[in-house]
Structures are given as C-alpha cells and as structure tokens.
C-alpha positions as a Markdown table, in Angstrom:
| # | Residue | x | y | z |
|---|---|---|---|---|
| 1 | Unk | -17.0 | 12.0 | 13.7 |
| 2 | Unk | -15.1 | 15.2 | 13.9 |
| 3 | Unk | -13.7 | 17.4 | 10.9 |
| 4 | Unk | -10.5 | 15.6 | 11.6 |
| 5 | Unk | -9.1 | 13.1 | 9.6 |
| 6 | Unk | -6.5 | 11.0 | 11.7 |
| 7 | Unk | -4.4 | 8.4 | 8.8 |
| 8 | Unk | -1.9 | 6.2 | 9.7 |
| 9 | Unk | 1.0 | 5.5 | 7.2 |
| 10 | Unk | 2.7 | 2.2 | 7.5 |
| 11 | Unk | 6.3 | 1.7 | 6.0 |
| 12 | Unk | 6.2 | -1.9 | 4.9 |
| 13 | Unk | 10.1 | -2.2 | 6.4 |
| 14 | Unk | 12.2 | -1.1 | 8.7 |
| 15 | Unk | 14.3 | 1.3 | 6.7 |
| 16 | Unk | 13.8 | 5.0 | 8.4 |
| 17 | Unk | 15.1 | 6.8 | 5.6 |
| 18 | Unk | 12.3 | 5.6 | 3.3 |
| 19 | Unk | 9.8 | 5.9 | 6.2 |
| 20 | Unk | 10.3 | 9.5 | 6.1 |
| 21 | Unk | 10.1 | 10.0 | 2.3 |
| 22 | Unk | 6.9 | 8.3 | 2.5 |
| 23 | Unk | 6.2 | 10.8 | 5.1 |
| 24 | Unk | 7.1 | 13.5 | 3.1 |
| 25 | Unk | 4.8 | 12.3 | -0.1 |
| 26 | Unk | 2.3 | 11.5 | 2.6 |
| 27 | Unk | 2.2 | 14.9 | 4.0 |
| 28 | Unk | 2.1 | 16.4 | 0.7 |
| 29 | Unk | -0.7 | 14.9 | -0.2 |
| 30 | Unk | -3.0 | 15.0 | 2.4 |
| 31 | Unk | -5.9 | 17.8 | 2.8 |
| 32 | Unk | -5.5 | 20.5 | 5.5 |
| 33 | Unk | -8.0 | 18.6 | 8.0 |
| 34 | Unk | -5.9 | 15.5 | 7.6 |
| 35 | Unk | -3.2 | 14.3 | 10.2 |
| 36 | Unk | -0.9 | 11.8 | 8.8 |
| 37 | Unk | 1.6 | 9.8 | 11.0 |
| 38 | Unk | 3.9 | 7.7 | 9.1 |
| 39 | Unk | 5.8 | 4.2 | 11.3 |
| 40 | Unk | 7.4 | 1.4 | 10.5 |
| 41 | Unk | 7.4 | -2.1 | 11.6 |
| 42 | Unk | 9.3 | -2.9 | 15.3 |
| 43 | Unk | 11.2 | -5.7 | 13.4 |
| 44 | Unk | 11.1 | -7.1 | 9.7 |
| 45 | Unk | 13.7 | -6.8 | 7.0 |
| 46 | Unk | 15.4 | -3.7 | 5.8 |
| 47 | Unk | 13.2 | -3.5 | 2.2 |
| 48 | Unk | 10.7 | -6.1 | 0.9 |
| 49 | Unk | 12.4 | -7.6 | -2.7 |
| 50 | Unk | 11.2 | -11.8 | -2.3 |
| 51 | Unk | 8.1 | -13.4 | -1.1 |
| 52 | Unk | 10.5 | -14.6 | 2.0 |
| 53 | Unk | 10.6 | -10.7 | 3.0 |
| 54 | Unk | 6.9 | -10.1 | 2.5 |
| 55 | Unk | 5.9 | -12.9 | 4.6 |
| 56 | Unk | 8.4 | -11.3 | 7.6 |
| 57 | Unk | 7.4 | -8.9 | 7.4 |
| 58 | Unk | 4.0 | -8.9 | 7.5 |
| 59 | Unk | 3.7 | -9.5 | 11.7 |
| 60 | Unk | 4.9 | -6.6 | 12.5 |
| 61 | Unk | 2.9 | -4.3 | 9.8 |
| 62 | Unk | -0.1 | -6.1 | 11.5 |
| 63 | Unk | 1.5 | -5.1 | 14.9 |
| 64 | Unk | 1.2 | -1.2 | 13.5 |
| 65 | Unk | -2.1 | -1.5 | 12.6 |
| 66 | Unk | -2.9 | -3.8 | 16.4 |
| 67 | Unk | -1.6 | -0.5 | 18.1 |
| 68 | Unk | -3.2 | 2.1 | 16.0 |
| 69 | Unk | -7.0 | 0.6 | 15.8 |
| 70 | Unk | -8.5 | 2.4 | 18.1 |
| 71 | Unk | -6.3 | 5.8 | 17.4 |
| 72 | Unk | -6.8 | 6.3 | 13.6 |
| 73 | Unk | -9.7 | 6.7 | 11.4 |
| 74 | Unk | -8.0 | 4.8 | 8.3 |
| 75 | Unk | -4.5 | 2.9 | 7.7 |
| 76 | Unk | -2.5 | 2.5 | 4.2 |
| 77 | Unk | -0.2 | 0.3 | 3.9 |
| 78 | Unk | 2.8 | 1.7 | 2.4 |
| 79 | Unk | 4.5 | -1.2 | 0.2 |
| 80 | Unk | 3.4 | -1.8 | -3.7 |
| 81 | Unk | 2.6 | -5.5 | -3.2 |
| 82 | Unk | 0.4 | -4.5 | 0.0 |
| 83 | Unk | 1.6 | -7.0 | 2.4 |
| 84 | Unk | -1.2 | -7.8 | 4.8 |
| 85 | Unk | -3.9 | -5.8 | 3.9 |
| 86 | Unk | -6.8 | -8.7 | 4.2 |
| 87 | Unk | -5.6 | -9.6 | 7.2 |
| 88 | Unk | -5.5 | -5.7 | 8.4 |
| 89 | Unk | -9.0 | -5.7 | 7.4 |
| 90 | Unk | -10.2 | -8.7 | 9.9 |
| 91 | Unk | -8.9 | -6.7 | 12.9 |
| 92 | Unk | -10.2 | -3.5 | 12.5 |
| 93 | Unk | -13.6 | -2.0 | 10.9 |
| 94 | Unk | -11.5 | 1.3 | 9.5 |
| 95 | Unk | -10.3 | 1.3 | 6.1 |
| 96 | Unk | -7.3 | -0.1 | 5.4 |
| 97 | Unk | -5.5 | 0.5 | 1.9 |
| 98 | Unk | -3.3 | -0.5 | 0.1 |
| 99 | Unk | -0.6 | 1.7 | -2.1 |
| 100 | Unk | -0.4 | -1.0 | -4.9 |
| 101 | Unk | -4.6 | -1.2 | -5.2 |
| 102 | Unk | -4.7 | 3.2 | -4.9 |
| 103 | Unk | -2.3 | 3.3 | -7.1 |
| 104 | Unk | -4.3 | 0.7 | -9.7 |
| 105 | Unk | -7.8 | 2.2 | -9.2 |
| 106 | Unk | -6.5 | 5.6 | -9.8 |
| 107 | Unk | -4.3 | 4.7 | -13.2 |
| 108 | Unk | -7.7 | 2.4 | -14.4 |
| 109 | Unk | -9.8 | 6.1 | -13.6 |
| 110 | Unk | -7.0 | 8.1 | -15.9 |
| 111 | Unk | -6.0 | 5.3 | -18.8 |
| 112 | Unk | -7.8 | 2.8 | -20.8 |
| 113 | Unk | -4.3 | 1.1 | -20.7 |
| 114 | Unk | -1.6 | 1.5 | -17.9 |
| 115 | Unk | 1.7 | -0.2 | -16.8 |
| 116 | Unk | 3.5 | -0.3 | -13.3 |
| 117 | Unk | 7.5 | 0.1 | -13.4 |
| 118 | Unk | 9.1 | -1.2 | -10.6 |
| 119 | Unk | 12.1 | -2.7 | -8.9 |
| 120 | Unk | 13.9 | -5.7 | -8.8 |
| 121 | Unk | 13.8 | -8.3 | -11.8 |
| 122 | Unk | 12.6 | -10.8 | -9.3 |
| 123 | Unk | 9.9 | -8.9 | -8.3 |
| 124 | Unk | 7.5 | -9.6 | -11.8 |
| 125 | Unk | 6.2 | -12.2 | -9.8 |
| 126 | Unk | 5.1 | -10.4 | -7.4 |
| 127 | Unk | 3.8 | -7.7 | -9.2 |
| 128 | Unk | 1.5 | -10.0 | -11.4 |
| 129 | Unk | 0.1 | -11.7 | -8.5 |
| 130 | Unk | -0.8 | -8.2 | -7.0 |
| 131 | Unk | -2.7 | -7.0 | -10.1 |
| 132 | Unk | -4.5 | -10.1 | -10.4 |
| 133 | Unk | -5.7 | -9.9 | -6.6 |
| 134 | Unk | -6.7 | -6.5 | -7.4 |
| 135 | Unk | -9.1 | -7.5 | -10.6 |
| 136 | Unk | -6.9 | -5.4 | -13.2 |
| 137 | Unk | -5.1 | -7.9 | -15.1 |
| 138 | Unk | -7.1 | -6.8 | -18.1 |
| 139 | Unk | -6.4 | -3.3 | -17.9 |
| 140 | Unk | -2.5 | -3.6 | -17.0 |
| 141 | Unk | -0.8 | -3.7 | -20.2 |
| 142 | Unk | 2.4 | -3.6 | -19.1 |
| 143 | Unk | 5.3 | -4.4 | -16.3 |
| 144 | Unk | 8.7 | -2.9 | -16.4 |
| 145 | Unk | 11.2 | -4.2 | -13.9 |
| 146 | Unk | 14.6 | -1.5 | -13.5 |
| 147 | Unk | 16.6 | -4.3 | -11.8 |
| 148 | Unk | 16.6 | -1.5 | -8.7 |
| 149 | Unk | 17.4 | -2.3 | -5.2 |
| 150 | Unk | 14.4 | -1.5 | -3.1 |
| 151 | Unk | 16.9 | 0.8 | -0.9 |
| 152 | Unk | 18.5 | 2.5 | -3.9 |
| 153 | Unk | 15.0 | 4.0 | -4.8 |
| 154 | Unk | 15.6 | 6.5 | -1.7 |
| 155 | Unk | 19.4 | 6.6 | -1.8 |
| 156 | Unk | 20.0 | 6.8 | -5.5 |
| 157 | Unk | 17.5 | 9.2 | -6.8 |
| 158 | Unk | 19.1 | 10.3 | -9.8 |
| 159 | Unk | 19.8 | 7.2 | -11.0 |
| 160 | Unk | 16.8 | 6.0 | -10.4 |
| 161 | Unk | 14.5 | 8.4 | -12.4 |
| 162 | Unk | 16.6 | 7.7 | -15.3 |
| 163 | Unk | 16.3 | 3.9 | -14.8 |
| 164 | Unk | 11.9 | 4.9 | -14.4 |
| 165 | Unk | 11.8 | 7.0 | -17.6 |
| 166 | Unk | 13.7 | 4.1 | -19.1 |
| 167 | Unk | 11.1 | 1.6 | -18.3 |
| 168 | Unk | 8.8 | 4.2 | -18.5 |
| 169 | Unk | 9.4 | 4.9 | -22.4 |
| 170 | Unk | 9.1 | 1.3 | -23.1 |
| 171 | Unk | 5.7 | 0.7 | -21.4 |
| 172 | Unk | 4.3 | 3.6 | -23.7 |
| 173 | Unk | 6.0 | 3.0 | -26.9 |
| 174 | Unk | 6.1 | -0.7 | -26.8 |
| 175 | Unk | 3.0 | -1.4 | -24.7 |
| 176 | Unk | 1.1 | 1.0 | -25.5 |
| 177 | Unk | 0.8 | 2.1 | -22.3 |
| 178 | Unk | -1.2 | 5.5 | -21.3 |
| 179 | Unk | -0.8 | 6.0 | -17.7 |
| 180 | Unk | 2.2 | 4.4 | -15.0 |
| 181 | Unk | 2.4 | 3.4 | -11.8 |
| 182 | Unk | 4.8 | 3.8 | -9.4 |
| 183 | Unk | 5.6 | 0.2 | -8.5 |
| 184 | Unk | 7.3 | 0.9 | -4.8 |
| 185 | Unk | 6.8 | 3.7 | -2.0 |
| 186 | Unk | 10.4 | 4.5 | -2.4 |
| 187 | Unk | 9.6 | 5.9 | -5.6 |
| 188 | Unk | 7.3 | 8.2 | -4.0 |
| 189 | Unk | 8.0 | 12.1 | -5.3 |
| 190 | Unk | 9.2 | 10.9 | -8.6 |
| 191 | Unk | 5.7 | 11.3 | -9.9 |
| 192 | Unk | 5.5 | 14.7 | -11.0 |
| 193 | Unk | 9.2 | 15.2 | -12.8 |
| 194 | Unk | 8.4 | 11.6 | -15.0 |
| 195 | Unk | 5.1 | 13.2 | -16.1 |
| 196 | Unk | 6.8 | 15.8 | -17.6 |
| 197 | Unk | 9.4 | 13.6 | -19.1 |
| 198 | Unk | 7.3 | 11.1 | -20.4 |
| 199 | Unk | 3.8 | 12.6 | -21.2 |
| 200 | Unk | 1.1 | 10.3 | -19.1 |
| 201 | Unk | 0.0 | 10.8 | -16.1 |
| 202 | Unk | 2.3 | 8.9 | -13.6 |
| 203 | Unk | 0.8 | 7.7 | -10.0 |
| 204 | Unk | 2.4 | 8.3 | -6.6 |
| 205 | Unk | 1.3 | 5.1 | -5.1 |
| 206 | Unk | 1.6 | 6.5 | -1.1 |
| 207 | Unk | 0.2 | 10.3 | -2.4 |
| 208 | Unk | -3.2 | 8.2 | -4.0 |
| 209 | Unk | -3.8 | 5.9 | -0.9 |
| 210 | Unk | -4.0 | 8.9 | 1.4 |
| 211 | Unk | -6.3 | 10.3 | -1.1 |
| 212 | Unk | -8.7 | 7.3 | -1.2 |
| 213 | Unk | -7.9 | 6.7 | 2.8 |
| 214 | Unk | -9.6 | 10.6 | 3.3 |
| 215 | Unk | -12.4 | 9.8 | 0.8 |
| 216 | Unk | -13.5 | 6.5 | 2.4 |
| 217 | Unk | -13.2 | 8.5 | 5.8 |
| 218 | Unk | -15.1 | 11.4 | 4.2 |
| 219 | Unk | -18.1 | 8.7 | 3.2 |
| 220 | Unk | -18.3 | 6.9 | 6.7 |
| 221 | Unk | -17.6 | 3.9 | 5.3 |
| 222 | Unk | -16.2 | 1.0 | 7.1 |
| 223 | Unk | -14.4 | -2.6 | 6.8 |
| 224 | Unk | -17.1 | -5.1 | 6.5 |
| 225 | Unk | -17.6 | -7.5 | 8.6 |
| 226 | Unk | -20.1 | -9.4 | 6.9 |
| 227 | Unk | -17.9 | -12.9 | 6.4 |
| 228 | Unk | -14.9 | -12.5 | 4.9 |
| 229 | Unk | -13.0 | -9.7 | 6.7 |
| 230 | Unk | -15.0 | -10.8 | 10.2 |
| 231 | Unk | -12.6 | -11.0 | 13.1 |
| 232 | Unk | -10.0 | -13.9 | 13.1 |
| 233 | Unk | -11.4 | -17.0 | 16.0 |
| 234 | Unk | -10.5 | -16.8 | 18.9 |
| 235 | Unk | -7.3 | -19.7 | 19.7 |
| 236 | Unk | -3.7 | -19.0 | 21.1 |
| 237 | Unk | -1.1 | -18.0 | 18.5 |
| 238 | Unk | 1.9 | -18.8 | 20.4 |
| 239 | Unk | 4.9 | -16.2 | 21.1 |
| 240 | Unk | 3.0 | -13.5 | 20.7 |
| 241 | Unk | 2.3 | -10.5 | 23.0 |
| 242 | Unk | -1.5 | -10.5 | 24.2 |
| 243 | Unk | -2.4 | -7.4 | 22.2 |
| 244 | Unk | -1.9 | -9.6 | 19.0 |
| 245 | Unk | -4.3 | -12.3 | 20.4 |
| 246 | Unk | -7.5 | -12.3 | 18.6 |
| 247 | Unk | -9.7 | -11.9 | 21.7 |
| 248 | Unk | -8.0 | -8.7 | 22.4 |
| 249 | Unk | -9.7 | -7.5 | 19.3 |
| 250 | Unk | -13.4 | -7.8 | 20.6 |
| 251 | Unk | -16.2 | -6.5 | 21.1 |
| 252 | Unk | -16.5 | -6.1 | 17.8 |
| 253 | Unk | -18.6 | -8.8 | 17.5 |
| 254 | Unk | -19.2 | -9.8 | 14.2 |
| 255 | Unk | -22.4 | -12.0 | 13.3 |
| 256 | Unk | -21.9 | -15.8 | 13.7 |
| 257 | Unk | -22.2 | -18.7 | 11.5 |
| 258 | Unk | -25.7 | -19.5 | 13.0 |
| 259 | Unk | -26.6 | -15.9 | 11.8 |
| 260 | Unk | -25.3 | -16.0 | 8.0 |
| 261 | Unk | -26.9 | -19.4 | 7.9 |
C-alpha cells in the first residue's frame, strides 16, 4: 500500500451546500498523506429527516460507494443515522464508516456519560435506534432534539449553535452528560466554538470518521468477509444499471456455505 491514504466522503443527500461543508470539516481533519473527496448521491432527497428519506436514499449512497470500490482505500458515510453502512460493507472489503458510530466510539473514549443533540423532533426515533445498533445504549445518557431542519444546520448557522448550546446545557446539567455528539454532518464545524461554550468535549461526527477511516487504513485492516458482510447472491435486482448487480462485484469470492459448515 502506498503512503497515500485515498477516503471517500459520502453526503447522505443531495444538498451541495452541505456536501461541501462536509468537505470543508473533512479536509480539516484529515492528515497531510490523506486525500479526501467528498460526493453525493446522483438522486435521493434534499436532507434525510424520516425513515421514508433514509430508505431513498440509501440506493444511491450505495451507488457512491459501487463507483468508488476499486478507487478508495476507505469510505464514510456522511449522515448521523449511517444509512447503508452494512450493506456498504457486503460490496467492498475497505472500511466503510459510519459518522454516527465515529462519532459514538470517540465520545464513549472521552466520557463515562455522553449525549448526542440533534435535529428534528421526529428524529428521536431514529437516533435511539442508531445507538442501540451501535452497542451504546448504556453509555448514552442523553438525546436532545433542537426541532432543526436538517438544511437550516448549513444555512442558519447562527441560529443553530444557539439552538446546540441549548440542548447542549440540558444534556449536561440535567443528564448529567460529560461529552456531546454532534447528531448531523451539517453540524460539522460547530464542534470547537460549543466546547468552549459549554465545557465538554463536543464531537465533529464527519472530522472523527475520517480519523478512524485513516486509522483502520493505517492497520491494513479490511471488511470481513467471513459471513455476515460476505458479498450479496448473485440474482437480478431489476431497474438497476449492471454496475449495481451483485455479480459485478466478484471475484471477491467470499467462502461458501459448504466452507463455514
């Protein structure tokens, strides 16, 4: 492998304003022997704020990741409720990461206790679910929704750190929180400005998947293919290109039932 670290950035939607503040949190954070290209879906809604969104737009993320497999040494998938990311894993052996599991791992390596503040009032949902997936139900002591549109997080900046040191306030005074995360890429940048409002450390979701992306790349490590991230069958999936068909993804050859028997 050479010195260079290729990462692929994924913008859960297909809102280019917030594609390039990712970027720009992205970029930030990445070492010097890291090259970071940040994209977006070819269709799928404008921001992710329902489970009707997520499922949309999860195709085309895929589609990103499809393109990229044989380009990139690691992907991250840049949307808190990390849309896709088992089924990234069972088409390519790089890592593939999530924002909203970075963003957990590194807030459970900083705080005994630690919240998430986030967007929409419908979202809690959502938000559970994704820490449960994860394994840190037990740790996460708190979820403050803002009642934010998803788009206002890159539009309305102002307004929106107030509404996160808000949140953020009653996750450590009422919670008992000791550590936040940053519960949507658009939030991205906000991280550093909070932590000196608020007193905790506060976690750029996009800024601590690049992070892990590099270390992972750094260790050699790969997807496993041992049985649950193996590569999908091989059937039609009708009305889509032949890129997207699971043969196109061989020879990766992953070891068959016979084998693990």
């Amino acid at each position: 492998m050479s010195d260079l670290i290729q990462i692929q950035v994924i913008n859960g939607n297909t809102y280019a304003p917030m594609t390039l503040g990712i970027d720009q949190s992205a970029q930030a954070a990445r070492a010097q022997q890291t090259r970071v290209d940040t994209t977006q879906p070819k269709a799928g809604p404008q921001s992710i704020e329902s489970y009707y969104d997520e499922y949309l737009a999860i195709p085309g993320i895929l589609e990103q990741v499809v393109l990229g497999k044989d380009h990139y040494d690691a992907f991250v998938i840049a949307c808190w409720g990390d849309p896709g990311v088992e089924a990234a894993r069972e088409i390519t052996t790089k890592p593939v990461i999530g924002i909203a599991e970075a963003s957990m791992y590194v807030a459970n390596m900083l705080a005994a206790r630690w919240g998430v503040v986030t967007t929409q009032h419908r979202a809690l949902d959502m938000i559970e679910k994704t820490i449960a997936k994860t394994g840190f139900a037990q740790r996460c002591v708190s979820i403050r929704t803002t009642g934010i549109p998803v788009i206002e997080t890159e539009n309305a900046r102002s307004a929106t750190l107030e509404a996160l040191e808000s949140a953020g306030r009653l996750a450590i005074e009422q919670d008992r929180a000791e550590a936040l995360c940053l519960g949507c890429a658009g939030m991205s940048r906000l991280d550093v400005e909070l932590e000196q409002r608020l007193g905790v450390p506060v976690i750029d979701a996009v800024a601590a998947a690049v992070k892990l992306a590099e270390a992972l790349v750094g260790l050699h490590k790969q997807t496993s293919k041992a049985l649950t991230y193996r590569l999908p069958e091989i059937k039609p999936i009708s009305g889509f290109p032949d890129y997207m068909q699971p043969e196109a993804f061989r020879p990766l050859n992953p070891p068959s039932d016979a084998e693990l028997a």
